[in-house]
N, CA, C and O atoms as a DFTB+ gen file, in Angstrom:
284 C
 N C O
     1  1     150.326     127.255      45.846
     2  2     149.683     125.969      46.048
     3  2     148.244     126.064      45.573
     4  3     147.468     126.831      46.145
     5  1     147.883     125.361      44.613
     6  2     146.484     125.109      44.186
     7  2     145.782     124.851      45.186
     8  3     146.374     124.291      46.109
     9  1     144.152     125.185      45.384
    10  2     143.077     124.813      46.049
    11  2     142.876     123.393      46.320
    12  3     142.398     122.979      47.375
    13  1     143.305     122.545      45.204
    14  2     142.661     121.467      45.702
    15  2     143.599     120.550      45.593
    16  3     143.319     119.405      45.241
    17  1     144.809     120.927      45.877
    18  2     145.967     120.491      46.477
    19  2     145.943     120.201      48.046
    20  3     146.650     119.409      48.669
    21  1     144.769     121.199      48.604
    22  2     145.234     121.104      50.180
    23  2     143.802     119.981      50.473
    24  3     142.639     120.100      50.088
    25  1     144.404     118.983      51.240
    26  2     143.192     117.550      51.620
    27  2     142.740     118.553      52.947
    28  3     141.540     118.513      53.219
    29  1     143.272     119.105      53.468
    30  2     142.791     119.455      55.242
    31  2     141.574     120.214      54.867
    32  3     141.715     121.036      53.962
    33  1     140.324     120.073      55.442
    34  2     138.994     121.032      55.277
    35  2     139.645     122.371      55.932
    36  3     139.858     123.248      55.096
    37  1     139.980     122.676      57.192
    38  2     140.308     123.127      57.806
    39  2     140.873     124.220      57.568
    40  3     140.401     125.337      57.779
    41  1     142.071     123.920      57.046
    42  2     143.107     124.593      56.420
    43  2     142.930     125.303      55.264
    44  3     143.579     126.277      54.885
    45  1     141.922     124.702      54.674
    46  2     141.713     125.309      53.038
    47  2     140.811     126.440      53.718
    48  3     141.187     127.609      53.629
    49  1     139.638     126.124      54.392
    50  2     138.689     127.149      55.345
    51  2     139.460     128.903      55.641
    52  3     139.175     130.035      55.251
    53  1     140.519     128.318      56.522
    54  2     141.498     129.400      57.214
    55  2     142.442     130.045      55.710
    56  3     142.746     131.226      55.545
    57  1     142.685     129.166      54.981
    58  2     143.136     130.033      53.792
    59  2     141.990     130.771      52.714
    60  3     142.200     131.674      51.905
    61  1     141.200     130.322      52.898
    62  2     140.105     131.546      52.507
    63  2     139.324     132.125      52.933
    64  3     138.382     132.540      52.258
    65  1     139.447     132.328      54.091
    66  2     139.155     133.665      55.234
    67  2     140.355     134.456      54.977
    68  3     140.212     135.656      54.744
    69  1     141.409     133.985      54.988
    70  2     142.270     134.959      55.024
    71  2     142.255     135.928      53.301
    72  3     142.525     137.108      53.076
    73  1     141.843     134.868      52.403
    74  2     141.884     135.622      51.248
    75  2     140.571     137.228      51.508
    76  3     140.620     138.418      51.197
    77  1     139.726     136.494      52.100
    78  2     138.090     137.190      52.096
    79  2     138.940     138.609      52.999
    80  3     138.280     139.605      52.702
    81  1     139.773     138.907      53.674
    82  2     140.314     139.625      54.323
    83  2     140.572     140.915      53.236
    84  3     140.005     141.956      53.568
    85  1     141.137     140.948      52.338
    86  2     141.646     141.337      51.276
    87  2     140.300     142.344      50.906
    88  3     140.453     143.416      50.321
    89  1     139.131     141.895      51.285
    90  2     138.122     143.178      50.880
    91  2     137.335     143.485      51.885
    92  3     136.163     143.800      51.680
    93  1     138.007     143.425      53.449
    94  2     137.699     144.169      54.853
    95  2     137.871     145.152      54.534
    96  3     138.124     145.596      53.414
    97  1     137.722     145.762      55.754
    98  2     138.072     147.280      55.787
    99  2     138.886     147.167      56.446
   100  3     138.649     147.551      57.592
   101  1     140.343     146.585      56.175
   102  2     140.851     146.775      57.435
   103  2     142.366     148.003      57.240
   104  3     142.464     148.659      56.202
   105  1     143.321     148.125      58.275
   106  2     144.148     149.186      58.265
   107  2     145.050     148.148      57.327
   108  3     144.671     147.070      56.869
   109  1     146.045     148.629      57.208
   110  2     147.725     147.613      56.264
   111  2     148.064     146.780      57.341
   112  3     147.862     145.566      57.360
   113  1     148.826     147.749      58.666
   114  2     149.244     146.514      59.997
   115  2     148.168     145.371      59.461
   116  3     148.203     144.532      58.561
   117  1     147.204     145.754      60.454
   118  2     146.184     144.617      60.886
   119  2     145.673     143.566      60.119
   120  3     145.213     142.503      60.536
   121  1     145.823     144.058      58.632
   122  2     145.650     143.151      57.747
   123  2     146.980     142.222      57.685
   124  3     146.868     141.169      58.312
   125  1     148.252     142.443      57.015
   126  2     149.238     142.032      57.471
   127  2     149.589     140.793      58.408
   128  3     150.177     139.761      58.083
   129  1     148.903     141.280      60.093
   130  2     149.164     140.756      61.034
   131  2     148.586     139.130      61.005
   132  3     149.051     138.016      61.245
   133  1     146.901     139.883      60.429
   134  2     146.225     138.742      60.238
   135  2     146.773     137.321      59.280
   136  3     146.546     136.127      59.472
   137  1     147.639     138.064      58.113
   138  2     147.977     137.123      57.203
   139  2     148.813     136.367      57.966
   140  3     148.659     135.165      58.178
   141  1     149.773     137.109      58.421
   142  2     151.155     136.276      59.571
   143  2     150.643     135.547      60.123
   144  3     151.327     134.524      60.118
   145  1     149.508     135.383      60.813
   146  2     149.194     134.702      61.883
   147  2     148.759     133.806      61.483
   148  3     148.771     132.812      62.209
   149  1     148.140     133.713      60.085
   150  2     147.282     132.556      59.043
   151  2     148.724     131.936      58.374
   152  3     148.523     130.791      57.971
   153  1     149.209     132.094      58.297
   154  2     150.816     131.444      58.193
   155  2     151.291     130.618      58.907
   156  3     151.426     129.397      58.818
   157  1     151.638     131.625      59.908
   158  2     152.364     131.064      61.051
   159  2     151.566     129.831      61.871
   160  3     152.172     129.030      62.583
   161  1     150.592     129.813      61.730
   162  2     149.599     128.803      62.354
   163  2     149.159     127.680      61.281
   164  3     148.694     126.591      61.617
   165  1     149.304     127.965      60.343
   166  2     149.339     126.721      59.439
   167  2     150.467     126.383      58.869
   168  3     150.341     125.760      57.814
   169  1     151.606     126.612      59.258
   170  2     153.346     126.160      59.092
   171  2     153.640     125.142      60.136
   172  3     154.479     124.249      60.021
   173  1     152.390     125.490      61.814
   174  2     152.831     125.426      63.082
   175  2     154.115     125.670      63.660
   176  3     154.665     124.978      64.516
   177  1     154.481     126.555      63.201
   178  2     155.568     127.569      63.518
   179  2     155.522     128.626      64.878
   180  3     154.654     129.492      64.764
   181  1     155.968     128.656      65.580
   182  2     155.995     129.240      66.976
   183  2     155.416     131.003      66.881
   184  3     154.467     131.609      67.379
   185  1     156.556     131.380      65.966
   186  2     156.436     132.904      65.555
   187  2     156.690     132.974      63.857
   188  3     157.273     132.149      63.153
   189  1     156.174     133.993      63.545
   190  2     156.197     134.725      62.139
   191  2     156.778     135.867      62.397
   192  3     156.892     136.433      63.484
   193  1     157.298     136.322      60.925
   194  2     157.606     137.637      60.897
   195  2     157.262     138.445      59.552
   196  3     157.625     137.703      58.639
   197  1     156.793     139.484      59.075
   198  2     156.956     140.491      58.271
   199  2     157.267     141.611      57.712
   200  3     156.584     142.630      57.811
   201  1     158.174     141.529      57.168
   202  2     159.271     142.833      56.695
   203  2     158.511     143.723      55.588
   204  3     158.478     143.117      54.517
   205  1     157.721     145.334      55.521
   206  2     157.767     145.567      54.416
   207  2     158.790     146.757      54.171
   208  3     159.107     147.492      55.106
   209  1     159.214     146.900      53.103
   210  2     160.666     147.595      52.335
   211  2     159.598     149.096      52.041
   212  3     158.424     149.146      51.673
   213  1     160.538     150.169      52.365
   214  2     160.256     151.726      52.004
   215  2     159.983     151.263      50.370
   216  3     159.854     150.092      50.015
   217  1     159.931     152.374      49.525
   218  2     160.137     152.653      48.380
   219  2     161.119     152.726      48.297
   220  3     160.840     152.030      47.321
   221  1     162.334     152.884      48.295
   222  2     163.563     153.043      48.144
   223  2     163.829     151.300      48.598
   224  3     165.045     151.485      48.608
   225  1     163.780     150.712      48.744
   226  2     163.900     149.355      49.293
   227  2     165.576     149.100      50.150
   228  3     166.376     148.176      50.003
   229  1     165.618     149.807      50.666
   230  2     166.325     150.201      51.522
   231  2     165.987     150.411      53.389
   232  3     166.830     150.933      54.119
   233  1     164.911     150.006      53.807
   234  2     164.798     150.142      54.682
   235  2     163.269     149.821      55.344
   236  3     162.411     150.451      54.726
   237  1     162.843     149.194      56.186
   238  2     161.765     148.920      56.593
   239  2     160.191     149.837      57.016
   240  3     159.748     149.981      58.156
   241  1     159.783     150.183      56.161
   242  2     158.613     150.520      57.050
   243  2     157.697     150.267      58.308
   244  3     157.195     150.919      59.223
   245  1     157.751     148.968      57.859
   246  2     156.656     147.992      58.947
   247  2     157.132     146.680      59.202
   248  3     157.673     146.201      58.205
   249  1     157.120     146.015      60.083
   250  2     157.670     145.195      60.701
   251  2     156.884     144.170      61.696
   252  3     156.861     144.380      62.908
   253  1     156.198     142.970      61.060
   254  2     154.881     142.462      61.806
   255  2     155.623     141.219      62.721
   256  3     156.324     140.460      62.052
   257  1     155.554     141.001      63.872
   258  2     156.033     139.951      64.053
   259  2     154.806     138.821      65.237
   260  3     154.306     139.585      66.063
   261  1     154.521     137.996      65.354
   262  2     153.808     137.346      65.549
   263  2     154.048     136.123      66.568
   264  3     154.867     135.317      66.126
   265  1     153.646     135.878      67.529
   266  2     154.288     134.839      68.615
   267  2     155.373     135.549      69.247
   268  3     155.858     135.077      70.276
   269  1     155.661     136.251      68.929
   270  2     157.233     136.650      69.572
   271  2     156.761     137.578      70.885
   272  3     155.642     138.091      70.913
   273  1     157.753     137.743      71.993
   274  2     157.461     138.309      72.964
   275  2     158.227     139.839      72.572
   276  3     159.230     139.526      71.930
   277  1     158.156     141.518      72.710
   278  2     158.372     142.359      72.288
   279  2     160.192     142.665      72.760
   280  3     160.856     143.647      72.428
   281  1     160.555     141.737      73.428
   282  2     162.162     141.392      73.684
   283  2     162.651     140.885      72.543
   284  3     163.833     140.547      72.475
């Protein structure tokens, strides 16, 4: 989605914080988490989730999930 596609101030705001994230210092999770949550909150979607694939793409490394209770 182009920049100036999105009318919401708001929204465009929260999507480029989340880009500015990208040259934190932050760990992979936490970065990740952050993106999910910048998703999931501008979908207004209850929970998110994120799957990333081994090298072999066969199997999950990391697994972000967001809103969800750990049940």
């Amino acid at each position: 989605m182009p920049y100036d596609a999105i009318d919401d101030p708001t929204v465009l705001r929260r999507l480029l914080e989340a880009v500015l994230l990208l040259e934190a210092d932050l760990s992979l999770p936490l970065l990740l988490h952050h993106f999910v949550e910048e998703a999931r909150a501008m979908a207004g979607a209850r929970y998110g989730a994120l799957g990333v694939l081994d090298e072999e793409r066969t199997g999950l490394v990391e697994f972000i999930a967001v809103g969800m209770s750990p049940e």
